[in-house]
MARKE-762271 format. One line per field, with one value per residue (C-alpha): residue in one letter; x negated, y, z negated; residue number from 1. Coordinates in Angstrom, 3 decimals. Layout:
code	c(A;...)
x	c(X;...)
y	c(Y;...)
z	c(Z;...)
pos	c(NUM;...)
***
This chain:
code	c(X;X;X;X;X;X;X;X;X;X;X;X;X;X;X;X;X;X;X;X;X;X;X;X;X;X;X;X;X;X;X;X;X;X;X;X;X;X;X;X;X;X;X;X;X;X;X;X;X;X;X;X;X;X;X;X;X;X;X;X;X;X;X;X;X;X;X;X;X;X;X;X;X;X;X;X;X;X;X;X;X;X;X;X;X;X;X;X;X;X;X;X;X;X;X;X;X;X;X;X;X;X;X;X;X;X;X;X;X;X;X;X;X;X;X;X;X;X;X;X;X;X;X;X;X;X;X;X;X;X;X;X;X;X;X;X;X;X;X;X;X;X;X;X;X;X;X;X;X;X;X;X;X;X;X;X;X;X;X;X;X;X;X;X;X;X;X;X;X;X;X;X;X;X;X;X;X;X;X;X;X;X;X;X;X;X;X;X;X;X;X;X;X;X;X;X;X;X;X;X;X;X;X;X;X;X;X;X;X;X;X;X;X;X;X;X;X;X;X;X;X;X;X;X;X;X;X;X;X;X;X;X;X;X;X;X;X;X;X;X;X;X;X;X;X;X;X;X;X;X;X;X;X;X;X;X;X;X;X;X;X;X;X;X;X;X;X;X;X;X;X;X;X;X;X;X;X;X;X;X;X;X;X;X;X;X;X;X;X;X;X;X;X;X;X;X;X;X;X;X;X;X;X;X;X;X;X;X;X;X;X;X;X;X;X;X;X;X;X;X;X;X;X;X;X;X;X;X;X;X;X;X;X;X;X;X;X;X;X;X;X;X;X;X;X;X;X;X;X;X;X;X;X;X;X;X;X;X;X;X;X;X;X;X;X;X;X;X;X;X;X;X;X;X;X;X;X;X;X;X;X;X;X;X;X;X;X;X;X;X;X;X;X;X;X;X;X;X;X;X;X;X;X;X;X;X;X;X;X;X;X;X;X;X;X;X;X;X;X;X;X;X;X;X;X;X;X;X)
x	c(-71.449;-74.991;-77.182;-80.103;-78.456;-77.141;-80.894;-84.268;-85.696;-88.386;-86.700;-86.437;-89.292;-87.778;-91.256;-93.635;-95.223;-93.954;-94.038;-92.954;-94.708;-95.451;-98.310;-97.853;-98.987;-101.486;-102.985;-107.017;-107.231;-109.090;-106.989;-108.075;-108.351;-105.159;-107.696;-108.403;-104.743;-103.861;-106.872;-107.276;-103.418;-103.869;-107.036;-105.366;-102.036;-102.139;-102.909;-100.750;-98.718;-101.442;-100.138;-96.696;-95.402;-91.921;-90.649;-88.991;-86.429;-85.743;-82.447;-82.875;-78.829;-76.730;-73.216;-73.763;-76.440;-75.662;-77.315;-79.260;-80.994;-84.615;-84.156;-81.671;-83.790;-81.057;-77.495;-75.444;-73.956;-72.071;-74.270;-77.477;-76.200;-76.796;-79.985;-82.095;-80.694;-82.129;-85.525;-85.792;-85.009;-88.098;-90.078;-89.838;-89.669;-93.116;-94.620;-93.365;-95.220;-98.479;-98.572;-101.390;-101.024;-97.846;-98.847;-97.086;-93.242;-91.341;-89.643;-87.915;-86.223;-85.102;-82.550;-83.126;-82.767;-81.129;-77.680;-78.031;-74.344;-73.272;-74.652;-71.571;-71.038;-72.288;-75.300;-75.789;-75.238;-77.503;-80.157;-79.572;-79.946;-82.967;-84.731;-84.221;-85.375;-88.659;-89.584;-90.181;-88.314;-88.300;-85.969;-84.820;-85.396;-83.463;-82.104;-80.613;-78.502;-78.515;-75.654;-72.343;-68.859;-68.314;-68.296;-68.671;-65.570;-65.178;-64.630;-67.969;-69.435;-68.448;-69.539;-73.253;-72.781;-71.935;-75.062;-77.435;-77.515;-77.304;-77.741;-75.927;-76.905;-74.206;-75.576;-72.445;-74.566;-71.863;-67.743;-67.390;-65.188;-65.878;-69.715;-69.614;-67.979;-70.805;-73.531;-70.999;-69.899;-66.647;-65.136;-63.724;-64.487;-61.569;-62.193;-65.696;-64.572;-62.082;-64.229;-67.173;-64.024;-63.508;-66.825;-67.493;-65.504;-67.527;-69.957;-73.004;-75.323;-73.661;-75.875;-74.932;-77.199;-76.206;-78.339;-78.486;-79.965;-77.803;-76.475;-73.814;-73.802;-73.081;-73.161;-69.980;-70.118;-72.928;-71.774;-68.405;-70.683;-72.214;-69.260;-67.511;-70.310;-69.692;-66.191;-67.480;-68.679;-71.781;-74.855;-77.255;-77.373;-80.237;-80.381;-82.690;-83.814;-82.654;-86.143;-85.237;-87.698;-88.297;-86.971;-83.841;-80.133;-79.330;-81.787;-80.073;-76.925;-78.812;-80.518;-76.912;-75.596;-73.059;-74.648;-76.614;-80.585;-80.324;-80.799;-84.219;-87.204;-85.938;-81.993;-83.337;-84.819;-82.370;-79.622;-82.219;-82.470;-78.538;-77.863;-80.711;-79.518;-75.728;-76.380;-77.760;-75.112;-73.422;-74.915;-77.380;-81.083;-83.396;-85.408;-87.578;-87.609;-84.518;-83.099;-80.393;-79.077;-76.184;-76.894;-75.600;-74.647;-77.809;-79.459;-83.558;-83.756;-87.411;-87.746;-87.828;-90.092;-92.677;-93.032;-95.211;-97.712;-100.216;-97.852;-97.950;-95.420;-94.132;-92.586;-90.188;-88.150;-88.510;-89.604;-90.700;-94.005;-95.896;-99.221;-101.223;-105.031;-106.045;-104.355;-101.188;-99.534;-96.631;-94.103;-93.672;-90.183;-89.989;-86.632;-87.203;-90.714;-90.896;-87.269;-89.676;-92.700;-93.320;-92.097;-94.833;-96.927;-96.221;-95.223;-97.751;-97.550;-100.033;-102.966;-104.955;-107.828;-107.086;-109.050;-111.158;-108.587;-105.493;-105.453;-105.620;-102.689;-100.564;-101.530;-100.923;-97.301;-95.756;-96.808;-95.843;-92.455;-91.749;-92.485;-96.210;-99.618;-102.455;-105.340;-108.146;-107.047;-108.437;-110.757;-113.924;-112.448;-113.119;-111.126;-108.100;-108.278;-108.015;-104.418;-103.521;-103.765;-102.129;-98.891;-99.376;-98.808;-96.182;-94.131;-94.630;-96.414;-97.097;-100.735;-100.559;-103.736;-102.008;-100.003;-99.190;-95.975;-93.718;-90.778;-87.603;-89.337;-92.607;-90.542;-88.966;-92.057;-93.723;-94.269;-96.397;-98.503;-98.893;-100.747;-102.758;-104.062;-105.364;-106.742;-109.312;-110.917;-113.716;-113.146;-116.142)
y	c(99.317;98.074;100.778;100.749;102.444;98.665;97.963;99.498;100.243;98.799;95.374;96.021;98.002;98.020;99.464;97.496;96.000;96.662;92.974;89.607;86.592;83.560;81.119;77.360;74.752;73.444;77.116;77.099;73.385;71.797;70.892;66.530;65.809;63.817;60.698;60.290;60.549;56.917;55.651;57.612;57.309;53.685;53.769;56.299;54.933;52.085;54.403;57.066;55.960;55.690;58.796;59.986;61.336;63.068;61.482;63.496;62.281;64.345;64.499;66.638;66.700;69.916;70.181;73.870;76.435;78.798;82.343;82.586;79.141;78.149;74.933;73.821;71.108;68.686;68.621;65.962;63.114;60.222;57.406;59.057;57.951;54.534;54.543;57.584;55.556;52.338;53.947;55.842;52.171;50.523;53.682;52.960;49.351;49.440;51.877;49.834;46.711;48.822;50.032;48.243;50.024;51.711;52.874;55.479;56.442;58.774;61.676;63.048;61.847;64.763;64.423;67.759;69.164;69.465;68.539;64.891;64.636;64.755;60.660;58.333;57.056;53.809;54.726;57.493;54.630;52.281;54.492;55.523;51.993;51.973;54.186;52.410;48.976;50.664;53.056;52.967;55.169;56.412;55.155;59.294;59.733;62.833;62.149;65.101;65.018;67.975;69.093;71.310;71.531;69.902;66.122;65.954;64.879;64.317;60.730;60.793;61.952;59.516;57.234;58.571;59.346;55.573;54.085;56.209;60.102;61.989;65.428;67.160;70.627;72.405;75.454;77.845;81.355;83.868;83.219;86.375;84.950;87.939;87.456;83.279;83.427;86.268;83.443;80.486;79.037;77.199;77.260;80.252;81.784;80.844;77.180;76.904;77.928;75.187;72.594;73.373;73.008;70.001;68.587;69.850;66.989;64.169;62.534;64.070;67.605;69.972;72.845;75.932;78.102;81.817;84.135;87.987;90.379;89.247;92.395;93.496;91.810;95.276;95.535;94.752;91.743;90.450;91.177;89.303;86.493;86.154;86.774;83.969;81.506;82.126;81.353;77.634;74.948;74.525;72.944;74.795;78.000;78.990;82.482;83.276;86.407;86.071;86.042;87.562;85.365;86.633;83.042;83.235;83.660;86.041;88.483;88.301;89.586;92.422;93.635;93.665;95.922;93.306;93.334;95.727;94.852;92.556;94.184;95.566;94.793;97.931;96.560;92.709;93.318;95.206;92.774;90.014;91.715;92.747;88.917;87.778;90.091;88.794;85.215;86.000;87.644;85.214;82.135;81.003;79.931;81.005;77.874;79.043;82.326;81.336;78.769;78.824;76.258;76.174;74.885;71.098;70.642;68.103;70.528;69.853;71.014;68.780;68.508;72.031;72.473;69.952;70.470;73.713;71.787;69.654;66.309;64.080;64.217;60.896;62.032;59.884;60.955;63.030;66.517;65.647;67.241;65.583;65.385;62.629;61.833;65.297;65.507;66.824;65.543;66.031;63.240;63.739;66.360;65.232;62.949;61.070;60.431;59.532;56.710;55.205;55.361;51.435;50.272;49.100;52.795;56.104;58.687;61.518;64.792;66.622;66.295;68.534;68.052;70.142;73.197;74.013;76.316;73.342;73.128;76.390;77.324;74.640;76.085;79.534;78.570;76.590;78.595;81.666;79.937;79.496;83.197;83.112;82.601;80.944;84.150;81.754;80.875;84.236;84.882;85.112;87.117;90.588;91.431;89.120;91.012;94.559;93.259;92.162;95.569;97.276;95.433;95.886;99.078;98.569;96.966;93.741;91.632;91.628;90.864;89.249;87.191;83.814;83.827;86.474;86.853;88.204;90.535;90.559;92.487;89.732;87.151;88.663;89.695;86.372;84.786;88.189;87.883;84.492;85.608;88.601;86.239;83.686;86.211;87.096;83.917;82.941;80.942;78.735)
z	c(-64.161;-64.933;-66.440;-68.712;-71.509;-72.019;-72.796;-73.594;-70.164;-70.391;-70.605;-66.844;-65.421;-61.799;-60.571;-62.500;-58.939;-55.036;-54.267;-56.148;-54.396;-55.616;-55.502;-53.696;-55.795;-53.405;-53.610;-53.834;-52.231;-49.344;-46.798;-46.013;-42.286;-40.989;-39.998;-43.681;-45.168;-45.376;-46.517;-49.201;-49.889;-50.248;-52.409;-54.838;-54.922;-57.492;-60.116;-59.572;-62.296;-65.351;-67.180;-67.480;-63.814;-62.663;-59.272;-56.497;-53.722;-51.226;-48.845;-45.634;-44.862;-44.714;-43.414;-42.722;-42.745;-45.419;-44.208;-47.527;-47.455;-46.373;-47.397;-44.178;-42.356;-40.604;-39.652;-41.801;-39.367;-41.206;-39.642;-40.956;-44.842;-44.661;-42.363;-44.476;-47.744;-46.791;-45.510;-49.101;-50.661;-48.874;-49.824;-53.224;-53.264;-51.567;-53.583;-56.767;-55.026;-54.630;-58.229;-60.144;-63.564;-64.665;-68.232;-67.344;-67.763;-64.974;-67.582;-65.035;-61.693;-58.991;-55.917;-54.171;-51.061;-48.492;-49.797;-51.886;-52.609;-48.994;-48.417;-48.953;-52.753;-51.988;-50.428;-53.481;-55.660;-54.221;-53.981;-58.629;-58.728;-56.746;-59.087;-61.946;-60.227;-58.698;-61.096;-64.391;-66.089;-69.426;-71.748;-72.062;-68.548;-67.583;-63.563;-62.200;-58.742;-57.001;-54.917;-53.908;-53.681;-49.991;-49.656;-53.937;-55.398;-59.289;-57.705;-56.122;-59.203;-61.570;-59.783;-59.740;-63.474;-63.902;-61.635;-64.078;-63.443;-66.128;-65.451;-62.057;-60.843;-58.667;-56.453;-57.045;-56.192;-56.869;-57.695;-55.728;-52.659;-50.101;-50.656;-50.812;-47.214;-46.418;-47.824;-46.124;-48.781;-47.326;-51.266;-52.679;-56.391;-57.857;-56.503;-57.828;-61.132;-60.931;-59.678;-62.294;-65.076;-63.710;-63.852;-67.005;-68.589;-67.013;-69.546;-68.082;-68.597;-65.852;-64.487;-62.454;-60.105;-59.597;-57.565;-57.811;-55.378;-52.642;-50.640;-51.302;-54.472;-56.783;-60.670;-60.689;-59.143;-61.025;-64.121;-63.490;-62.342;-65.645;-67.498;-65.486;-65.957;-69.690;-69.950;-68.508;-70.918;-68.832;-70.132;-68.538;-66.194;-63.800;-63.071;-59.478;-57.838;-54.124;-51.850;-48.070;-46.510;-42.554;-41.008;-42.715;-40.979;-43.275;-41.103;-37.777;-39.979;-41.208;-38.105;-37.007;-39.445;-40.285;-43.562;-45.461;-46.607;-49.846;-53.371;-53.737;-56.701;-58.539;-58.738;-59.347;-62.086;-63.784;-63.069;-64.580;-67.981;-68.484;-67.407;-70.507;-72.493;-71.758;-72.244;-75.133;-76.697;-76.140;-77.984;-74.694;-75.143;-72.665;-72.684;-69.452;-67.450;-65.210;-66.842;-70.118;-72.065;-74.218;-77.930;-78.615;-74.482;-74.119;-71.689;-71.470;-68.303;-68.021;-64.260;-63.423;-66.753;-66.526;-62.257;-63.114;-65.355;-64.425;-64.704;-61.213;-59.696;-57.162;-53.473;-51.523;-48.507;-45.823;-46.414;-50.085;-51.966;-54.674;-56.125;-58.103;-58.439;-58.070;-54.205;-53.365;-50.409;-48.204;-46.628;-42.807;-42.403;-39.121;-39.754;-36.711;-37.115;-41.213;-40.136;-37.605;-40.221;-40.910;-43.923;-45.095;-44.222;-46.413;-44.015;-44.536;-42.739;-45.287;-47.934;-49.611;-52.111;-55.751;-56.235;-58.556;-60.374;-60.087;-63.514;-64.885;-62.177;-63.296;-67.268;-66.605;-64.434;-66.895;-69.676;-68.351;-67.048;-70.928;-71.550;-73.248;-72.653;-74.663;-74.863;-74.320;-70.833;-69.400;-72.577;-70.850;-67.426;-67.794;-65.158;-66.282;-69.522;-67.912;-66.495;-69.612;-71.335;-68.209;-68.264;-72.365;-71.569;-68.923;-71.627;-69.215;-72.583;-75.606;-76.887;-80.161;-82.266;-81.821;-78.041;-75.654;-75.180;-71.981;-72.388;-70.327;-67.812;-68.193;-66.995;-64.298;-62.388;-64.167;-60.457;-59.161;-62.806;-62.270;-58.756;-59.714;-62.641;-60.277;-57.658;-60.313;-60.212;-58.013;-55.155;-54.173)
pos	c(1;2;3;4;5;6;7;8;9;10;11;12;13;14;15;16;17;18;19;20;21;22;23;24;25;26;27;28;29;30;31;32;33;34;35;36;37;38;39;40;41;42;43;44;45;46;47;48;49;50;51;52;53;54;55;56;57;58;59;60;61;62;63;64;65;66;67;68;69;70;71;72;73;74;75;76;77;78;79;80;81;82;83;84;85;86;87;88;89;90;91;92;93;94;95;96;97;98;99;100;101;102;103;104;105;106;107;108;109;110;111;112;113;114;115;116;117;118;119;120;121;122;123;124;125;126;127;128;129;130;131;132;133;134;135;136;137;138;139;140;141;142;143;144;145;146;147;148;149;150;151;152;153;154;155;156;157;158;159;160;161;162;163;164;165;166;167;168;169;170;171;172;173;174;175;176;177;178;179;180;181;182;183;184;185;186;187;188;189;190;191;192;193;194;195;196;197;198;199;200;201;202;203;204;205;206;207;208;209;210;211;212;213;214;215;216;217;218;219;220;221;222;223;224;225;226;227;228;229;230;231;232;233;234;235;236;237;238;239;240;241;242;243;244;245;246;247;248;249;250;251;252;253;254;255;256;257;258;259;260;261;262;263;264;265;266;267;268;269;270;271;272;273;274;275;276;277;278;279;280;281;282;283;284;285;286;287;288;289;290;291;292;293;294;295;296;297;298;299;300;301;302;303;304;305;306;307;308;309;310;311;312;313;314;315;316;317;318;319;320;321;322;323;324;325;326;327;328;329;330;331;332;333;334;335;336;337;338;339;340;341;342;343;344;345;346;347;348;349;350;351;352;353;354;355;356;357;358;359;360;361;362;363;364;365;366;367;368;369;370;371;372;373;374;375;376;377;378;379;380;381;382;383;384;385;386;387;388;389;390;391;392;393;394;395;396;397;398;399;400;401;402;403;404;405;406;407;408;409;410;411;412;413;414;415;416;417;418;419;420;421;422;423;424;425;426;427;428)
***
């Protein structure tokens, strides 16, 4: 069993706040009326590349809805891998031919979704290679491909590992069977662990995703979680709280009683600090709040680093966000409406104008997301200050001359700091 006399309690305060929420990035920013996207799209778009930039490609495919998931957008169909594949292709190619300065490097390339893995190998291949002809990447560029077990074989994988990506995150959850089939995960435990074995001997930076706070997810099952992540030799490991957003599936099987109401704050956070203080142990760096990497593995885990600064970040595909010349923008989610999108015409479903807090946000996420903050940040808020010395005393921080610097139990409520940080601010 999980209990705190495995740690200090205060690693964990389980009632340090009564919500954890988040701020959006576009938080603070002026919406831009729909009759002026494209313009100003096309005026801003050949220099969206004069400082270094990440680029984000976005796959809006999922052979099932798994209960847990607010990321399920469209049903996977065969026939839909060569004709989204192609339409990403032209996305980029035309972008590329709009680019007037590209001082720039991309450091990071991300294939998120949705579920990338499910398009065909060809199609996945052709669309690496795409990349690399329309962007230009760094000569380090990390280029993860996100995906799962179903319709990823180590077949399927080489493959992308031999057109250029280099890093491949696998969305595992939990080995528990009983609660994967709860989730609907079609794999069992025992074949995940197999599977991630497997992979682990391709030439490329493997990452796993658990998730705790799941119900029915006891102490004992996370701790066997952790302990079987371990025993892998994984390059990285992400660690995430499990958010019960109100859309979700997983609702209509609570309200049921078919399952009980997911973990609450209190039991989150607890689970968080014995699974730092695990990793730990164990020889893991934690390199940001929910991430670990394993010394000498090759893990840099950039993408998911660099996305909370200030860095631009390039959007192709439908359902994909990114920001550059102080707007951030959405591409149409509609599927049917961004395939029909001309060509030649980015498909825009969204723009917003930064605020005048964007880059303080982006300042105070990232840093925070790597456990510190600079003091001068939030030197001249008295308000800002008088949080700073509360969660001092909540054992949240640590206030030091040089840095503050978040504890176990910091980092876990880092995205609700994050928030009542910002909400001091003035809005104009």
């Amino acid at each position: 069993m999980i209990t705190t006399q495995q740690w200090h309690p205060s690693q964990a305060a389980p009632t340090a706040f009564t919500d954890r929420k988040s701020l959006m990035p576009i938080w603070g920013g002026q919406n831009i009326p729909e009759n002026e996207w494209l313009s100003l799209w096309n005026e801003k778009v050949p220099y969206s590349l004069t400082q270094d930039a990440l680029a984000y490609l976005h796959i809006p495919f999922c052979a099932g809805h798994c209960v847990f998931c607010g990321f399920y957008r469209n049903a996977w169909k065969e026939s839909y891998s060569q004709i989204y594949t192609d339409k990403l292709i032209s996305e980029l190619a035309n972008e590329a031919q709009l680019r007037r300065q590209s001082q720039g490097k991309i450091q990071a390339v991300y294939f998120g979704g949705g579920t990338p893995t499910a398009l065909a190998t060809e199609d996945l291949v052709r669309l690496i290679r795409a990349c690399y002809q329309y962007l230009p990447l760094a000569d380090d560029c990390e280029f993860t491909l996100e995906g799962r077990i179903s319709h990823f074989d180590l077949e399927k994988a080489q493959a992308c590992i031999d057109a250029g990506v280099n890093r491949i995150s696998i969305g595992i959850q939990t080995f528990n069977s009983a609660l994967r089939k709860r989730m609907g995960r079609k794999h069992s435990g025992e074949e995940a662990y197999t599977y991630l074995q497997q992979l682990c001997d391709l030439n490329a930076v493997i990452v796993a995703d658990l998730i705790f706070g799941f119900p029915n997810q006891t102490d004992e099952v996370w701790a066997n979680d952790i302990a079987t992540a371990s025993t892998l030799a994984l390059s990285g490991l992400d660690i995430y709280a499990f958010n019960c957003y109100p859309f979700l599936p997983i609702n209509r099987l609570i309200q049921k009683g078919t399952l009980p109401p997911p973990q609450p704050f209190a039991v989150q956070s607890q689970h968080y600090a014995y699974a730092v203080q695990q990793l730990l142990a164990k020889g893991w760096l934690q390199v940001s709040n929910n991430h670990f990497a394993y010394p000498d593995r090759r893990e840099r885990n950039r993408y998911n680093t660099l996305v909370k600064s200030d860095i631009s970040c390039l959007a192709f595909g439908s359902g994909a966000g990114g920001n550059f010349g102080g707007m951030s923008y959405q591409v149409q989610g509609d599927l049917q409406r961004y395939l029909e999108t001309p060509s030649e015409q980015k498909a825009l479903s969204f723009m917003s104008q930064h605020g005048q807090h964007k880059k303080l946000l982006s300042q105070t996420q990232y840093s925070l997301e790597l456990g510190f903050l600079e003091p001068s940040l939030f030197a001249d808020n008295p308000q800002a200050q008088d949080l700073l010395l509360e969660w001092q005393k909540q054992s949240l921080l640590r206030i030091e001359a040089d840095k503050i610097y978040l504890n176990t139990s910091g980092r876990y409520w880092s995205p609700t700091l994050v928030r009542q940080l910002m909400m001091t601010l003035p809005n104009d």
